[in-house]
MMTF fields as JSON, N, C-alpha, C and O atoms, coordinates in Angstrom:
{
  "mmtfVersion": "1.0.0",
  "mmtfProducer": "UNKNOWN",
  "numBonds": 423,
  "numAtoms": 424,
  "numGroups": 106,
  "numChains": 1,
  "numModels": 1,
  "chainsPerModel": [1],
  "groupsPerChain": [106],
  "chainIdList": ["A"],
  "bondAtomList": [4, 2, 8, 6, 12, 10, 16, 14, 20, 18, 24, 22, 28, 26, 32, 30, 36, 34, 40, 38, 44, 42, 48, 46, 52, 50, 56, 54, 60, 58, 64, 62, 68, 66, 72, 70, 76, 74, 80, 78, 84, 82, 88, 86, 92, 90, 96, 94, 100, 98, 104, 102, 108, 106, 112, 110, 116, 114, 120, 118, 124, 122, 128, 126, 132, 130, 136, 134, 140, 138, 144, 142, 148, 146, 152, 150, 156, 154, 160, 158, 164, 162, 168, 166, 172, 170, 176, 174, 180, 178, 184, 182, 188, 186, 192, 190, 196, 194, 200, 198, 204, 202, 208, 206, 212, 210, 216, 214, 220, 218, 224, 222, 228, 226, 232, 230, 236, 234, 240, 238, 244, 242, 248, 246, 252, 250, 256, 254, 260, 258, 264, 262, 268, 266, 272, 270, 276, 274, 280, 278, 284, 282, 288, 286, 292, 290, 296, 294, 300, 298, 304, 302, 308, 306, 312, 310, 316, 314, 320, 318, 324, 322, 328, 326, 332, 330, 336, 334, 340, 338, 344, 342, 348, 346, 352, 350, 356, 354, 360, 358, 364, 362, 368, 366, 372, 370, 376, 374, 380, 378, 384, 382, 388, 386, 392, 390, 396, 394, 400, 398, 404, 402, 408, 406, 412, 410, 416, 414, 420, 418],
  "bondOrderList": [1, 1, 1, 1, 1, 1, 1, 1, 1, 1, 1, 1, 1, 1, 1, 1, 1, 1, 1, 1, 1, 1, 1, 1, 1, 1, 1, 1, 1, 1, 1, 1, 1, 1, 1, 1, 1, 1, 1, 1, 1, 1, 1, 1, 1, 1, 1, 1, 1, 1, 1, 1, 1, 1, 1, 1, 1, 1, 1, 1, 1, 1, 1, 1, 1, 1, 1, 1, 1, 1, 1, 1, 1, 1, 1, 1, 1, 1, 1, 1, 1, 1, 1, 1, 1, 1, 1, 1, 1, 1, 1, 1, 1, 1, 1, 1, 1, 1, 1, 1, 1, 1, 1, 1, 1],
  "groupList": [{"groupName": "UNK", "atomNameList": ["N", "CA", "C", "O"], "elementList": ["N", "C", "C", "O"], "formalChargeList": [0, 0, 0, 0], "bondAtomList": [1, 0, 2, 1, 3, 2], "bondOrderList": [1, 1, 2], "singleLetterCode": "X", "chemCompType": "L-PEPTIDE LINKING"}],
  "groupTypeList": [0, 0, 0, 0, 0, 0, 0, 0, 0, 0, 0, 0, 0, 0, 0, 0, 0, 0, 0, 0, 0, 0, 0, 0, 0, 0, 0, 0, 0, 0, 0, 0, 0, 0, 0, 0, 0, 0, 0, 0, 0, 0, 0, 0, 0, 0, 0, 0, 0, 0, 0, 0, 0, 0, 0, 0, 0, 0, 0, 0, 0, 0, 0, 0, 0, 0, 0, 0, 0, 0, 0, 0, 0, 0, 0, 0, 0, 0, 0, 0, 0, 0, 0, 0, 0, 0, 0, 0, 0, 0, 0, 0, 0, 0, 0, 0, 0, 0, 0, 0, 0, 0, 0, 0, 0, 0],
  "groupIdList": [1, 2, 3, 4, 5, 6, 7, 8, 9, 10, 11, 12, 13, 14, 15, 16, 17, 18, 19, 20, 21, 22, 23, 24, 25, 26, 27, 28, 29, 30, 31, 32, 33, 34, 35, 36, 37, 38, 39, 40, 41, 42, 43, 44, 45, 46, 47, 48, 49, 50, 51, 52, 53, 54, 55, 56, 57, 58, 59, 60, 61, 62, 63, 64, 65, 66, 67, 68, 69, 70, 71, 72, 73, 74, 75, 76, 77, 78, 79, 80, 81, 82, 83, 84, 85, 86, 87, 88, 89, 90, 91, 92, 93, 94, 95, 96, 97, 98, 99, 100, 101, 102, 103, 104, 105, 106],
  "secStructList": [7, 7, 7, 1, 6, 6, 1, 1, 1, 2, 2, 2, 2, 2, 2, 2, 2, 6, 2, 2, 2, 2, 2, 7, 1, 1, 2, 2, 2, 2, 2, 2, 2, 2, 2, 2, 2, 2, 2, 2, 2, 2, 2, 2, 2, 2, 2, 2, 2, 2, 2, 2, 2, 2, 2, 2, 2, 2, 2, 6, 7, 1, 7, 7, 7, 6, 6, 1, 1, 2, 2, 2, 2, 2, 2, 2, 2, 2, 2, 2, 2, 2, 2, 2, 2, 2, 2, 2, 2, 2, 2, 2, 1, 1, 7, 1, 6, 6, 6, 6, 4, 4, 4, 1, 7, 7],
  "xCoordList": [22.482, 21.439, 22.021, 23.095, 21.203, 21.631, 21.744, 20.624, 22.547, 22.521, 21.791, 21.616, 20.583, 19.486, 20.018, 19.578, 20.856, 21.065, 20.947, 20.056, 21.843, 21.397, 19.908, 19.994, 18.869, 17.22, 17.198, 17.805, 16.141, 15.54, 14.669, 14.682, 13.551, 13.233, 13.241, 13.64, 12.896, 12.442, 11.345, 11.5, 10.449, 9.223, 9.842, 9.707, 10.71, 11.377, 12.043, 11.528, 12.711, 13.507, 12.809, 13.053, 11.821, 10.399, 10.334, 10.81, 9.366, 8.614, 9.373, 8.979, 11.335, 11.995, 12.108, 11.553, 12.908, 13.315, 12.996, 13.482, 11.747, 10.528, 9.66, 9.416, 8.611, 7.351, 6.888, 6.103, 7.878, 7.884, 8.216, 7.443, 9.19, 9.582, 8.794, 8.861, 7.918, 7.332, 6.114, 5.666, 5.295, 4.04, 3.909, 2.767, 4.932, 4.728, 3.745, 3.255, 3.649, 2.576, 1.134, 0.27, 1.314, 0.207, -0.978, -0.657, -2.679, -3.649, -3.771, -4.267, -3.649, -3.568, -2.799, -3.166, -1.905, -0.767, -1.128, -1.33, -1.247, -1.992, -3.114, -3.212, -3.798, -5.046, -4.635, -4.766, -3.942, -3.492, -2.509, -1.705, -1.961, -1.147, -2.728, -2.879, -3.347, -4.316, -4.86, -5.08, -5.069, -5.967, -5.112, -5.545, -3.554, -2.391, -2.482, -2.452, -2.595, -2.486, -3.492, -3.266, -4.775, -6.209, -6.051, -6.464, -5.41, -5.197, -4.248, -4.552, -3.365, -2.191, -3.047, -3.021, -3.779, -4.197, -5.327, -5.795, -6.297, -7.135, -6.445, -6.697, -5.612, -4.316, -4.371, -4.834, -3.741, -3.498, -4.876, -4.447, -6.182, -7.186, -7.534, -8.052, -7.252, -7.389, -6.646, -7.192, -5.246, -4.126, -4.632, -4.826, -4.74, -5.145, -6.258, -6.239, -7.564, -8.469, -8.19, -8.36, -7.69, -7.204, -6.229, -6.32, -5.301, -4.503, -5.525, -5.376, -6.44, -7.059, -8.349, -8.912, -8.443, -9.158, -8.652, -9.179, -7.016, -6.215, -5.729, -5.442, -5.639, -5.524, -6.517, -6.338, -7.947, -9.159, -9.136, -9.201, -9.037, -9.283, -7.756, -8.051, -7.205, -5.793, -6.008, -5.714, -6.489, -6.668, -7.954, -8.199, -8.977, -9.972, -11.628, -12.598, -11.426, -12.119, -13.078, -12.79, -14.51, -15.49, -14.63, -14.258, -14.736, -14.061, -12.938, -12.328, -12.56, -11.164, -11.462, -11.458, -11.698, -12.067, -11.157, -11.245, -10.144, -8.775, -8.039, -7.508, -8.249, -7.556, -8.015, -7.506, -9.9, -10.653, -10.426, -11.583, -9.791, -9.558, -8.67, -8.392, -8.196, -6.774, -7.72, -7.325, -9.211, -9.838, -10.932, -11.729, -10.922, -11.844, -11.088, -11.663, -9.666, -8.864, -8.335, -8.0, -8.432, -8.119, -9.352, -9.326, -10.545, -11.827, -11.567, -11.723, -11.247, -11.176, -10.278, -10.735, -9.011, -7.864, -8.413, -8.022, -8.986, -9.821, -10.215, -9.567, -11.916, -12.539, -11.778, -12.051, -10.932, -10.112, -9.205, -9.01, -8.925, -7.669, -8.498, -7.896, -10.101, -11.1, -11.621, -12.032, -11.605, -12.216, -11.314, -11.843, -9.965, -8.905, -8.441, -7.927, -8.685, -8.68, -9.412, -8.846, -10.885, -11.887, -11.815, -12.135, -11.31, -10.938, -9.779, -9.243, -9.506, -8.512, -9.37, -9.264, -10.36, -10.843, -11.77, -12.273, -12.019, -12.852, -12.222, -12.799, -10.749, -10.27, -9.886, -9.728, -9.741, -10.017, -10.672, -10.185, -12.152, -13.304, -13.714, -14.654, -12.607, -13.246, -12.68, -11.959, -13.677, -12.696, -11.345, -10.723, -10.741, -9.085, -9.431, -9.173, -10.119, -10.155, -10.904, -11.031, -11.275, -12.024, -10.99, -9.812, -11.253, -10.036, -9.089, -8.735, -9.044, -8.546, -6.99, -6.358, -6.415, -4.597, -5.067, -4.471, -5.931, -5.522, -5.582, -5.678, -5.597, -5.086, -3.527, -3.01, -3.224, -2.048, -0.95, -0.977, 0.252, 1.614, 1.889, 1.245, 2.915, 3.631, 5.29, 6.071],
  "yCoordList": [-14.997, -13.986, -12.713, -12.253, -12.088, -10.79, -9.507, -9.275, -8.414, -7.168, -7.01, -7.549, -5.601, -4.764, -4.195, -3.954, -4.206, -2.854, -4.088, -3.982, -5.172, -5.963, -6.124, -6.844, -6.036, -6.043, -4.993, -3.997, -5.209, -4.384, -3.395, -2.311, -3.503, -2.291, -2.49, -3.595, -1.677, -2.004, -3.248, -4.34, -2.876, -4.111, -5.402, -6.244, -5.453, -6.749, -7.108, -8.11, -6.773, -7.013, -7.359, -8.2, -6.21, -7.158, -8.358, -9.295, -8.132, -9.55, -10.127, -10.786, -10.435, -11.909, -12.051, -13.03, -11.05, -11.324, -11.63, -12.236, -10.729, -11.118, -11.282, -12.44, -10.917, -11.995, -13.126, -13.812, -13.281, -14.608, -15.68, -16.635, -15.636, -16.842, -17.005, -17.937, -15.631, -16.092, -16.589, -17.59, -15.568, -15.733, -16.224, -16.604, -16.418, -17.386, -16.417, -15.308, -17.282, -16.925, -17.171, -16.536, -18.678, -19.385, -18.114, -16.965, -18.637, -17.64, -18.148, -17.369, -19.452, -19.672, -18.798, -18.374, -18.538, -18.034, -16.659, -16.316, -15.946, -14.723, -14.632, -13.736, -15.449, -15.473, -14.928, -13.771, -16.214, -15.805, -14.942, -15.506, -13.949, -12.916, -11.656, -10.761, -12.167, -10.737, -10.816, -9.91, -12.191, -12.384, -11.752, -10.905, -12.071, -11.823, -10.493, -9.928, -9.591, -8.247, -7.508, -6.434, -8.024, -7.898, -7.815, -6.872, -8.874, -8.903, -7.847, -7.217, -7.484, -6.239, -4.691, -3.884, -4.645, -3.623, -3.608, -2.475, -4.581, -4.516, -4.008, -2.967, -4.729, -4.255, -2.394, -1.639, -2.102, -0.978, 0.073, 1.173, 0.019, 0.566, 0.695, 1.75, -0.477, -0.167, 0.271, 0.398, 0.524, 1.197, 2.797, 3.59, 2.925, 4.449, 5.23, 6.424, 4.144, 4.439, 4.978, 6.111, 3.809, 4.098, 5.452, 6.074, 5.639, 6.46, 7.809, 8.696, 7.92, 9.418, 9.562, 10.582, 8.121, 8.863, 9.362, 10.187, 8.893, 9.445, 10.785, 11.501, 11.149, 12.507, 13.439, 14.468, 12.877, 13.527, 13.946, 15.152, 12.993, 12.844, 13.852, 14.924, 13.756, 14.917, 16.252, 16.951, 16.693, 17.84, 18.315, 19.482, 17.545, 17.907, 18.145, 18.868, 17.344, 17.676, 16.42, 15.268, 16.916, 16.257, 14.647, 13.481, 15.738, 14.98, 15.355, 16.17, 15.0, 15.029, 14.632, 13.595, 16.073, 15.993, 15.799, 15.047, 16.749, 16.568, 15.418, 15.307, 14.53, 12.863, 11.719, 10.623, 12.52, 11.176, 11.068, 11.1, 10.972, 10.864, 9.819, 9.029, 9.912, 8.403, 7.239, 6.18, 7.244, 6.161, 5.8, 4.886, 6.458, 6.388, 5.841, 5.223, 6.065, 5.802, 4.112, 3.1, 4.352, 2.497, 1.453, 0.28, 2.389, 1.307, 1.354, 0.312, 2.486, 2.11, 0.748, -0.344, 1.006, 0.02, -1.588, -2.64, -1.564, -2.841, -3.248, -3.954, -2.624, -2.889, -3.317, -4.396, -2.366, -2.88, -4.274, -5.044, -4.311, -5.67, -6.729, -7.802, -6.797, -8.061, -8.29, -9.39, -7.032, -7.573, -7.99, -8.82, -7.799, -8.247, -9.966, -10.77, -10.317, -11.195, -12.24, -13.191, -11.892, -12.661, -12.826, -13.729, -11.656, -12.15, -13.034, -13.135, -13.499, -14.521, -15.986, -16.93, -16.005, -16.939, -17.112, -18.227, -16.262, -15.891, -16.812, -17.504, -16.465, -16.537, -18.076, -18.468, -18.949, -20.124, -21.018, -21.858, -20.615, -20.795, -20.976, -21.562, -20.211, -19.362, -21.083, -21.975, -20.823, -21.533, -21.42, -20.436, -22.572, -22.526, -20.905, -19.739, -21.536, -20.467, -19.057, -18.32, -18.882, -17.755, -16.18, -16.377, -15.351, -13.91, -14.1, -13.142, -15.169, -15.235, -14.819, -14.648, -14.668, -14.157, -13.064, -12.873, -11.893, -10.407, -10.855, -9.805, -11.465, -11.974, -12.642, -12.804, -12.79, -13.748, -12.81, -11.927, -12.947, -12.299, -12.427, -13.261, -11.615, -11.566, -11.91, -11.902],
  "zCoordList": [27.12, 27.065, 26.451, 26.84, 25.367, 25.097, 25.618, 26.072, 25.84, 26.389, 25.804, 24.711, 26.734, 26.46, 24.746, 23.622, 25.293, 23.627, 22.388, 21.547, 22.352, 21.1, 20.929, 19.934, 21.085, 20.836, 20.479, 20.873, 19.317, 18.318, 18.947, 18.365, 20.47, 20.565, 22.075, 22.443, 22.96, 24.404, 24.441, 24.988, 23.868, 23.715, 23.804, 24.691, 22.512, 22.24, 23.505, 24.001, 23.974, 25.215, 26.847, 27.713, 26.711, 27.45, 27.443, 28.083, 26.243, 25.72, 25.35, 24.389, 25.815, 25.352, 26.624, 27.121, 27.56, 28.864, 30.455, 31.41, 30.076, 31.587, 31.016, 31.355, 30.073, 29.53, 29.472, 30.127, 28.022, 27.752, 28.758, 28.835, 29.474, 30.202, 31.625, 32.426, 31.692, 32.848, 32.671, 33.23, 31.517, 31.22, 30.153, 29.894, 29.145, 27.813, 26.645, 26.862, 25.306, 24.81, 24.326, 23.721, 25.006, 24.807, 24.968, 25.271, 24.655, 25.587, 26.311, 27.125, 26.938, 28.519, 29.251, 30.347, 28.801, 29.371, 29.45, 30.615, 28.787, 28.731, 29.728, 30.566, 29.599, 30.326, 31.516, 31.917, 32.223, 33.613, 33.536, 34.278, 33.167, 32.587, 33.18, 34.011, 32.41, 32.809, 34.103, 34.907, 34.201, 35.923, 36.691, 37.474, 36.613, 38.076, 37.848, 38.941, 36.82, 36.926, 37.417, 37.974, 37.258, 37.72, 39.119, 39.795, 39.584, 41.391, 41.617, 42.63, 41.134, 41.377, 41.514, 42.443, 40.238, 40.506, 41.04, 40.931, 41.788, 42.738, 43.773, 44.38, 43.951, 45.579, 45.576, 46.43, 44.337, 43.495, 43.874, 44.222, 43.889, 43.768, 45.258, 45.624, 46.337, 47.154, 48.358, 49.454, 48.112, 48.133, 48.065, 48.986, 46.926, 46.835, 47.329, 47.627, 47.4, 48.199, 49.59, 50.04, 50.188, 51.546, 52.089, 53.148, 50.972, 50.758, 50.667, 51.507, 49.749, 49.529, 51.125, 51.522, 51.698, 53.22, 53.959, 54.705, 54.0, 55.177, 55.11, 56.069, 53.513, 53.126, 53.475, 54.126, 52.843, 53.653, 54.935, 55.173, 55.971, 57.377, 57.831, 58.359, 57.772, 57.389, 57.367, 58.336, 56.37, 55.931, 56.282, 55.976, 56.959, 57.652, 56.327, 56.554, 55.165, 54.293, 54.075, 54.399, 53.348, 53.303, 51.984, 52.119, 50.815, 49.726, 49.367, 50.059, 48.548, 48.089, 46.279, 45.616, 45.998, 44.592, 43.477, 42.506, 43.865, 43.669, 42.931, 41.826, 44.104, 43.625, 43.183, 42.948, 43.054, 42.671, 41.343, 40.921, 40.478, 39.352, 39.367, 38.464, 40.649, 40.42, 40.578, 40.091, 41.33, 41.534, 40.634, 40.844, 39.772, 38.441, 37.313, 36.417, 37.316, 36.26, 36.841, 36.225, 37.924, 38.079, 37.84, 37.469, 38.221, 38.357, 36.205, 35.568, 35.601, 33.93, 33.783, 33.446, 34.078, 34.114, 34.788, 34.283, 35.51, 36.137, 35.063, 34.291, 34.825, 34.281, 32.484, 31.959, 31.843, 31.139, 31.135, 30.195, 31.918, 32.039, 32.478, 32.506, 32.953, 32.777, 31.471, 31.103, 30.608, 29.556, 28.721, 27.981, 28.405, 27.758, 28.417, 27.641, 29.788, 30.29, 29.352, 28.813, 29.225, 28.871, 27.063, 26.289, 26.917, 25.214, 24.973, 23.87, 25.745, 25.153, 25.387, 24.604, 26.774, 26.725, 25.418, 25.282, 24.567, 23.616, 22.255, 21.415, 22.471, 21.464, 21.169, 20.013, 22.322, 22.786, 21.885, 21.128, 22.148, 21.364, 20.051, 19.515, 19.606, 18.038, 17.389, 17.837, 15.819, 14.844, 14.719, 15.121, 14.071, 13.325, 12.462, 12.764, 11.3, 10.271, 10.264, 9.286, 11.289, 11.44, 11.664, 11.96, 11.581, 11.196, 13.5, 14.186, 13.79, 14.979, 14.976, 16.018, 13.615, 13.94, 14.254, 15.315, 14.054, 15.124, 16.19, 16.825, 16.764, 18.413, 18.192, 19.298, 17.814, 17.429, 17.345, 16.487, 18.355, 17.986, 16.678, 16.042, 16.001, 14.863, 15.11, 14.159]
}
């Protein structure tokens, strides 16, 4: 296996060293690549939820205007990482010849 420093960028070193070998590159592989992260940051969303009542109930306040931004930016990130989920099942689908390499590593 190569030291971090022989790879060409951080990415590369990622995507040779924990990516690939766990999650591969198939879009199957991907697929469930997006689902397992989907469940992380569900955990993730309701983690923080819980986290900004106890702060509430704490500090003796109705809302907590403050931090709702961390729970808006995860319901984005959710909602993001299902629809990237589902484009691969998309991509599945498509013709051979149809413009399907922009999905396709380089």
């Amino acid at each position: 296996m190569k030291s971090p420093r022989e790879y060409s960028t951080r990415q590369d070193h990622f995507v040779t060293v924990w990516a690939a070998p766990v999650f591969g590159t198939n879009d199957t592989e991907r697929f469930q690549f997006h689902k397992y992260r989907y469940n992380l940051e569900t955990h993730l969303f309701q983690f923080s939820d819980d986290r900004m009542k106890d702060i509430r109930m704490a500090c003796g306040m109705e809302q907590l205007w403050e931090a709702s931004f961390y729970k808006n930016a995860i319901e984005e990130m959710l909602e993001c990482r299902q629809f990237l989920q589902f484009s691969f099942a998309l991509l599945f689908y498509l013709e051979p010849d149809s413009q399907a390499e922009i999905f396709k590593p380089t």
